[in-house]
C-alpha positions as CSV (number, residue, x, y, z in Angstrom):
1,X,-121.5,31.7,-84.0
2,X,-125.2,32.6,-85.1
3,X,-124.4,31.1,-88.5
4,X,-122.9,27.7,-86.9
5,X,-126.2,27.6,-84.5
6,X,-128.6,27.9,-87.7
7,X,-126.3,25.2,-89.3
8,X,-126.2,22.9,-86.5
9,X,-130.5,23.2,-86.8
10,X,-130.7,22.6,-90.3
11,X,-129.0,19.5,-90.0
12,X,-131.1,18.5,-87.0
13,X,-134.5,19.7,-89.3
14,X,-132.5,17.3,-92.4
15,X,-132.1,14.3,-90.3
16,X,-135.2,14.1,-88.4
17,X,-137.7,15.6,-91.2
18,X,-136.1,15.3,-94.9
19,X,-134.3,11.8,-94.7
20,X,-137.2,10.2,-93.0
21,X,-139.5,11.3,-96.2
22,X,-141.0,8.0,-98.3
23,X,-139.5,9.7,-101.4
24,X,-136.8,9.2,-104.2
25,X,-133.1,10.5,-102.9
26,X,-133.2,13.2,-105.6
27,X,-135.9,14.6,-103.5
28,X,-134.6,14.6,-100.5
29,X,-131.4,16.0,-102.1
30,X,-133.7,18.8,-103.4
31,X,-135.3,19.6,-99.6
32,X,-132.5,19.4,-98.2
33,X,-130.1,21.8,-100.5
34,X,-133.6,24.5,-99.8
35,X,-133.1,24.4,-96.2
36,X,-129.5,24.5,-96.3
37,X,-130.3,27.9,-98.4
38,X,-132.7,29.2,-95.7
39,X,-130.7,28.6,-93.1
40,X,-127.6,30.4,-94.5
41,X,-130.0,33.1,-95.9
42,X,-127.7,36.0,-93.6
43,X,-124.8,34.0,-94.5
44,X,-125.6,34.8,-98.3
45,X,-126.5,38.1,-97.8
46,X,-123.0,39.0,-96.2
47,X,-121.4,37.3,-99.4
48,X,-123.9,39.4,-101.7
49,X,-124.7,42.7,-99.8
50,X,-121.3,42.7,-97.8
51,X,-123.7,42.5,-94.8
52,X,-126.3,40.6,-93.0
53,X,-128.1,43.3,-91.6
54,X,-128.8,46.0,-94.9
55,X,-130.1,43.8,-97.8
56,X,-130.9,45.8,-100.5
57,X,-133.3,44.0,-102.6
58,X,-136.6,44.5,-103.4
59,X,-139.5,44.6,-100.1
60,X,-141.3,41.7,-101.1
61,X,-138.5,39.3,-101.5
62,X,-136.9,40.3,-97.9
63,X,-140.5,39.5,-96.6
64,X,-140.7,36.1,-98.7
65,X,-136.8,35.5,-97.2
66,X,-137.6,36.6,-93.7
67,X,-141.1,34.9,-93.6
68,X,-139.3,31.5,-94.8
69,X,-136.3,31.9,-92.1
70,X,-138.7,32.6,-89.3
71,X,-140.6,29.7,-90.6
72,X,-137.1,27.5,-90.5
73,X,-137.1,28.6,-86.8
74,X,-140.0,27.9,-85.5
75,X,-140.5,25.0,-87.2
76,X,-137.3,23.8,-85.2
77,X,-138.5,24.5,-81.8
78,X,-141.9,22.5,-82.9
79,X,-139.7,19.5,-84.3
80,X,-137.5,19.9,-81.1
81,X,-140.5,20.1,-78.8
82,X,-142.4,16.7,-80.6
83,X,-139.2,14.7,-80.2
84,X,-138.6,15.6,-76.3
85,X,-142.4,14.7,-75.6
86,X,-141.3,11.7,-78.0
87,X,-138.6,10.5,-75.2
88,X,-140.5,12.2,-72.4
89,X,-143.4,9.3,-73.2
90,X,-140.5,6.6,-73.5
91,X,-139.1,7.6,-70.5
92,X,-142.2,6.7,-68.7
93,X,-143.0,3.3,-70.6
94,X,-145.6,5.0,-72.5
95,X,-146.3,4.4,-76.5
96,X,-144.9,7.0,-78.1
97,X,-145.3,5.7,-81.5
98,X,-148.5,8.8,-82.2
99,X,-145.8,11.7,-81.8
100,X,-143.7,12.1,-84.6
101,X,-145.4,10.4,-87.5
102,X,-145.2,11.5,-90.9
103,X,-149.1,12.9,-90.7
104,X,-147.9,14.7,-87.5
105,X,-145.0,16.2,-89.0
106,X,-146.8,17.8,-92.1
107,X,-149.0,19.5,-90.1
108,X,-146.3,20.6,-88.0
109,X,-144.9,22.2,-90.8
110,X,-148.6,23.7,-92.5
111,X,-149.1,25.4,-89.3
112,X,-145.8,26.8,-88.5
113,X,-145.4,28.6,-91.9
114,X,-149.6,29.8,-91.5
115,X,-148.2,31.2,-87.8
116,X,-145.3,32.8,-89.3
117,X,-147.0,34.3,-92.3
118,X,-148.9,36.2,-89.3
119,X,-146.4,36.9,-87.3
120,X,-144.2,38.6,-90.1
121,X,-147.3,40.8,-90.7
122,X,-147.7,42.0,-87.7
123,X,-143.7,42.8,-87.5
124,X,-143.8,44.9,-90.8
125,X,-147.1,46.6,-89.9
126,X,-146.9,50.5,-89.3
127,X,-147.5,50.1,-85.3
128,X,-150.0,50.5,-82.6
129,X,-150.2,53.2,-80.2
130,X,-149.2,52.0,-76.8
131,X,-150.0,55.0,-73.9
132,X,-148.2,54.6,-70.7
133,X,-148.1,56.7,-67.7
134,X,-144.6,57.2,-66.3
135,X,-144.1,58.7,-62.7
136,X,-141.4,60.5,-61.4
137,X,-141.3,61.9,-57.8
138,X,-139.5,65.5,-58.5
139,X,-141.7,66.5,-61.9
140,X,-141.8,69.8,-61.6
141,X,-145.4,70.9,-61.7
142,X,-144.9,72.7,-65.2
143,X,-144.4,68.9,-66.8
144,X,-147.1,67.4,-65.0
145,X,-149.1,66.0,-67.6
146,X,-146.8,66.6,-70.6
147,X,-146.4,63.4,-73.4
148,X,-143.4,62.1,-74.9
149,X,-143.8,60.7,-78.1
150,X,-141.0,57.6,-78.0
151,X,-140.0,55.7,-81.4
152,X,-137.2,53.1,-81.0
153,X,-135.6,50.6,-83.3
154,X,-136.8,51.7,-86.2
155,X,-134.7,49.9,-88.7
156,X,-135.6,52.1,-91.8
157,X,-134.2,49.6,-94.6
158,X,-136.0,48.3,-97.5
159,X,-138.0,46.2,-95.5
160,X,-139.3,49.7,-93.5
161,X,-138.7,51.9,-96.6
162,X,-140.1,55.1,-97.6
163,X,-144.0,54.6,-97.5
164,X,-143.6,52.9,-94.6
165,X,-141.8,55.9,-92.9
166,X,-144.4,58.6,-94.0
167,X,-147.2,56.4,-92.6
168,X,-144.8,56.3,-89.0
169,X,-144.3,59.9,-89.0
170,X,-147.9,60.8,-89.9
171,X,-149.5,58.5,-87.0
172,X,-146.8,60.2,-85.0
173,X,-147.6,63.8,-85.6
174,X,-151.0,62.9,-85.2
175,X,-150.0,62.6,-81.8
176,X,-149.2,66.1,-81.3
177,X,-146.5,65.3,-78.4
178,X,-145.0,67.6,-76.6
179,X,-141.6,66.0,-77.3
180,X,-140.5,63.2,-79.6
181,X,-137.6,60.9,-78.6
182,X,-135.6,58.2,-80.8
183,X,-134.2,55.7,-78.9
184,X,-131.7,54.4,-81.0
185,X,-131.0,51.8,-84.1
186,X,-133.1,54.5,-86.4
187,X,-131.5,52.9,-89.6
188,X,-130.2,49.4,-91.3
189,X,-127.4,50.4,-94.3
190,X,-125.2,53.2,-95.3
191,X,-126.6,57.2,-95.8
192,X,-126.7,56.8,-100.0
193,X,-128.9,53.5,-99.4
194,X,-131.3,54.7,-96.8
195,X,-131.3,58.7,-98.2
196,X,-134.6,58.3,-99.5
197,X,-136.6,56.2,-97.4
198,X,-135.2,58.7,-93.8
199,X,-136.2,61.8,-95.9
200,X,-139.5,61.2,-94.3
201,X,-138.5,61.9,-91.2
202,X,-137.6,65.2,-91.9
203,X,-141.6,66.0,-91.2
204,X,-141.6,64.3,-87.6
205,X,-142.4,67.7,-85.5
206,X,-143.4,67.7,-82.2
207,X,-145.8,70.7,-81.4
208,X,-147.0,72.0,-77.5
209,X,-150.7,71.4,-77.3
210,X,-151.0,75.4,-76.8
211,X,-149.0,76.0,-80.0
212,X,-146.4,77.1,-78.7
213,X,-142.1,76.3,-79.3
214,X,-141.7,73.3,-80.2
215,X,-139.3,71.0,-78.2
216,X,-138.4,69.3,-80.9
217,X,-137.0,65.6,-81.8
218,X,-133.9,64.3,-79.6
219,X,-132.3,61.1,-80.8
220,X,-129.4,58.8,-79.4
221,X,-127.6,55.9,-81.5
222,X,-128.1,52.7,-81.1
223,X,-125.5,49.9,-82.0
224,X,-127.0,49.4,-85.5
225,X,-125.7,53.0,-86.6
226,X,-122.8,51.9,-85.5
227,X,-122.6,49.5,-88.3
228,X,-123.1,52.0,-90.6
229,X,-120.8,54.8,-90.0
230,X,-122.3,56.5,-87.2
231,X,-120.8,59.9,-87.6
232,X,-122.1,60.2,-91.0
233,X,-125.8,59.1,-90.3
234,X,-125.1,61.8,-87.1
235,X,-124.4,64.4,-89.4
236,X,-127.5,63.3,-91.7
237,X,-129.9,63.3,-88.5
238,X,-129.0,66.9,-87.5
239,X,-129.7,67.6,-91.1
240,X,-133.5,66.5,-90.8
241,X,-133.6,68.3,-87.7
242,X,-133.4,66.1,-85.1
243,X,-131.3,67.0,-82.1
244,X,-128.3,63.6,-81.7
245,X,-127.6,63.5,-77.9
246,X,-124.0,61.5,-77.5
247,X,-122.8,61.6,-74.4
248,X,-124.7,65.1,-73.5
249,X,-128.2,66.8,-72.5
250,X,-129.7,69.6,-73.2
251,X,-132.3,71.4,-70.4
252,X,-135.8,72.1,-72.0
253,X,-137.7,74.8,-70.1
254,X,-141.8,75.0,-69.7
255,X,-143.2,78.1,-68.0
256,X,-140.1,78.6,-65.9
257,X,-140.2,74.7,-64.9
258,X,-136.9,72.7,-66.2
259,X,-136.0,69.0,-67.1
260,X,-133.3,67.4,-68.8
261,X,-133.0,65.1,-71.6
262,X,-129.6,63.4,-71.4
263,X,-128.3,61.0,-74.0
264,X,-125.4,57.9,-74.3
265,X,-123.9,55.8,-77.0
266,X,-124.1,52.7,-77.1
267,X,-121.9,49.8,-75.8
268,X,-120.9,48.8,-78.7
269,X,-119.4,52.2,-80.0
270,X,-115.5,51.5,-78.4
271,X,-115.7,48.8,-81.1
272,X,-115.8,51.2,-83.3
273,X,-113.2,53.4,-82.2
274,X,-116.2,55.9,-80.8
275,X,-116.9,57.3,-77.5
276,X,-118.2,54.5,-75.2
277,X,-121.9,55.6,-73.5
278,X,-120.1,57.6,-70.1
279,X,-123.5,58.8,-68.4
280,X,-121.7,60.8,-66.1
281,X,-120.3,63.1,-69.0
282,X,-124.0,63.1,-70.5
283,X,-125.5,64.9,-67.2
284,X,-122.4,67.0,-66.0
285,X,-123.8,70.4,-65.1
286,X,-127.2,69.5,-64.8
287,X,-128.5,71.5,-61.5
288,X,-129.6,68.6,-58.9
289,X,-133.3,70.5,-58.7
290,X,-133.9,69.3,-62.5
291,X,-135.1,65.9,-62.8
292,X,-133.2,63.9,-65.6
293,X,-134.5,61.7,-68.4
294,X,-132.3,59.9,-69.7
295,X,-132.3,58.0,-73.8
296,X,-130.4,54.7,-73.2
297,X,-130.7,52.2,-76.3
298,X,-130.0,49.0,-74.2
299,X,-131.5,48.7,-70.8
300,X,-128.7,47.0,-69.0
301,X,-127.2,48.9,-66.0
302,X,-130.7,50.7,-65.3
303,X,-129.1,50.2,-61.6
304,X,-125.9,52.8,-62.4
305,X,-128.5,55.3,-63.6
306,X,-130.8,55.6,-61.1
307,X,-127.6,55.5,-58.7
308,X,-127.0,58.4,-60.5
309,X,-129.7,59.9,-60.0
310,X,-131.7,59.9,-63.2
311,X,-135.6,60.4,-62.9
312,X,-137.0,58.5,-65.8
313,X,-134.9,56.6,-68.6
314,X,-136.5,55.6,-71.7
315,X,-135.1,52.6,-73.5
316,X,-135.4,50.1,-76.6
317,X,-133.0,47.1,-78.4
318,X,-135.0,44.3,-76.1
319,X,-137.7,44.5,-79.5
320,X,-139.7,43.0,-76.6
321,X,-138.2,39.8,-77.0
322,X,-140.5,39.6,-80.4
323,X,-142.5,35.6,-79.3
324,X,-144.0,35.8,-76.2
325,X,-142.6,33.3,-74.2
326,X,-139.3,33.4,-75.9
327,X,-139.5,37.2,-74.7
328,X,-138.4,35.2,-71.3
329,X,-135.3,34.2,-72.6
330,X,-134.2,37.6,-74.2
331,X,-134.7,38.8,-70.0
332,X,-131.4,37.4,-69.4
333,X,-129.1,39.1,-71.9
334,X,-130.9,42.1,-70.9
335,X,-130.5,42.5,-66.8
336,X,-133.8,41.1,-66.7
337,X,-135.6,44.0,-68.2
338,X,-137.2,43.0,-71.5
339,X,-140.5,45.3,-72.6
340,X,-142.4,47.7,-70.2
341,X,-142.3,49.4,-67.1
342,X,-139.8,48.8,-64.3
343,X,-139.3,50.6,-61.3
344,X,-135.3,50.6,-60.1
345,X,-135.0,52.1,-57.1
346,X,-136.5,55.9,-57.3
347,X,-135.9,55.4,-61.1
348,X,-138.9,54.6,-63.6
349,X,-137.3,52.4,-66.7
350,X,-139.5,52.2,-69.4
351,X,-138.8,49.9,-72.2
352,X,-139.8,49.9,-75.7
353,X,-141.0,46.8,-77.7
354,X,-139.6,48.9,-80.6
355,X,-141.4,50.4,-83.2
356,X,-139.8,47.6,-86.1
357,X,-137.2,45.4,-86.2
358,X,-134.4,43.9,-87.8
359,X,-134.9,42.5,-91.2
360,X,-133.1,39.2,-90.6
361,X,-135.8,38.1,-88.2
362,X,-139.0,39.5,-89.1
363,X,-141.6,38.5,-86.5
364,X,-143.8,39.2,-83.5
365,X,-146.0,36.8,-81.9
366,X,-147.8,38.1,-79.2
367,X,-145.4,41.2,-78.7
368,X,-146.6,44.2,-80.6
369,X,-144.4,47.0,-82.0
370,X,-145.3,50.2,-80.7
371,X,-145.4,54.1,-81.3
372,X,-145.0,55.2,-77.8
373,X,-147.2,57.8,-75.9
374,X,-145.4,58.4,-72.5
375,X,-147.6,61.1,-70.2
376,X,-145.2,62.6,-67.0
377,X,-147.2,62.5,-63.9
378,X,-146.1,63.0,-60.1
379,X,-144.8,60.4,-58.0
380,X,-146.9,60.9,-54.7
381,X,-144.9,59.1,-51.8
């Protein structure tokens, strides 16, 4: 259906801004045969790259293509927005004739692709660090103060590729967490096509602040590895040494205080003849004295977690709903939960706004991506 929706705008965008142009009909022809072309850019991709979501083709050209798709987007909503003020203002006996003038529309169309040109900086962009305080009301006093280092949705692809990665896992050490966590969607394309630019990952340590063992990296899939055997890119994680949880935990221990790190696949794994995300398999055997945090990759049924009597979990997928405002809209495919902190029930939910994105759509507006810095404190009742 995505293809049929960007279809269905590109004739809208044809009708209202190409045939309207005072030029010759070979023109038009031209503009509109270029916006057909943008609009079916994933369409292409899947007929040249076998998929929409891995297109391996040089950096700059997926920016240029992204940057002119996002452009193609937005400058639908603006065209959309102009003509309902355009029959708002008739539909109060108002002159409407100022709206959508030829003048109007150019500028329209200068502004939307200066807006995107920003926004697809800002989405490719090694990211911010965000530092969030996350309370949980039976942190054993040995956690108390200790920081998780949380990447989600990384997409490493040729868009993030190998220089991208090193300057991710270098502002990540940097950290010096006590823990890092990977919530998931870590890679767009097969293990041969992404061997190189995941090799940086191999240096992502997490380090005590005392020098001490190491906990390590945990990760959990997301639905993107899914896409591109998951088993395999499994096997290639452990191999970096990163710890994959599926449908498990494992207990870390500080000074004699315990807490678990429990992991589940995601949703869309039965559709891939994989073990669906069963959270009750993931924490089976953890004592009931040992608080629970829990990697989810989408943050629908937070409820069934915390019923279960998980502590903290960490979460991505939402990308924060990448445009503010447009964020609002992502809430709903999402149980409402779309970027930040939530409390659900005695549960603390904390979602990601990722750390990148997915090629296709390469753009933040007033969402930043983020390399999370999560610091455990006490819940005092």
């Amino acid at each position: 259906m995505f293809h049929v929706y960007v279809l269905v705008a590109c004739i809208y965008l044809i009708c209202r801004l190409v045939l309207p142009l005072p030029v010759a009909k070979t023109w038009k022809a031209v503009a509109a045969l270029i916006l057909v072309i943008i609009a079916q850019y994933h369409a292409i991709q899947i007929v040249i790259f076998g998929s929409m979501f891995s297109p391996e083709m040089p950096r700059n050209w997926i920016i240029v293509c992204g940057w002119a798709f996002c452009s193609f987007v937005l400058l639908t909503g603006t065209v959309l927005l102009l003509d309902l003020i355009h029959l708002g203002m008739r539909g109060l006996s108002k002159d409407p004739g100022q709206i959508m003038t030829a003048r109007n529309k150019a500028i329209a169309a200068m502004l939307v692709a200066l807006i995107s040109g920003y926004g697809v900086q800002q989405a490719t962009q090694v990211p911010p660090i965000r530092r969030v305080t996350i309370e949980a009301s039976n942190l054993p006093p040995e956690f108390e103060g200790m920081r998780i280092v949380q990447l989600s949705d990384l997409h490493i692809s040729r868009l993030f590729d190998a220089p991208w990665t090193r300057e991710l896992v270098a502002k990540t050490n940097a950290l010096n967490g006590d823990l890092v966590v990977i919530t998931g969607d870590l890679i767009d394309g097969t293990p041969e096509a992404r061997q190189h630019d995941v090799a940086a990952l191999s240096d992502l340590r997490a380090a005590l602040s005392d020098l001490r063992a190491a906990f390590g990296v945990i990760a959990i899939p997301g639905n993107h590895e899914y896409y591109f055997q998951e088993q395999r890119w499994r096997h290639a994680f452990e191999q970096l040494g990163m710890k994959v949880l599926v449908n498990d935990h494992l207990i870390i221990d500080r000074a004699g205080g315990k807490l678990a790190i429990a992991g589940v696949t995601d949703e869309v794994a039965v559709d891939y003849q994989a073990a669906a995300p069963n959270l009750s398999k993931a924490i089976s055997g953890v004592p009931s004295s040992v608080p629970i945090v829990l990697l989810k990759h989408r943050p629908q049924n937070a409820g069934d977690s915390a019923a279960a009597g998980v502590a903290i979990q960490l979460s991505g997928h939402t990308h924060g709903g990448m445009i503010l405002g447009l964020s609002q809209i992502a809430r709903f495919a999402n149980d409402g939960f779309i970027s930040g902190i939530y409390r659900v029930g005695a549960m603390t939910l904390y979602v990601s706004n990722g750390t990148a994105l997915w090629n296709g759509f390469p753009i933040r507006l007033g969402v930043p991506s983020e390399i999370t810095e999560l610091t455990l404190r006490t819940r005092h009742h």
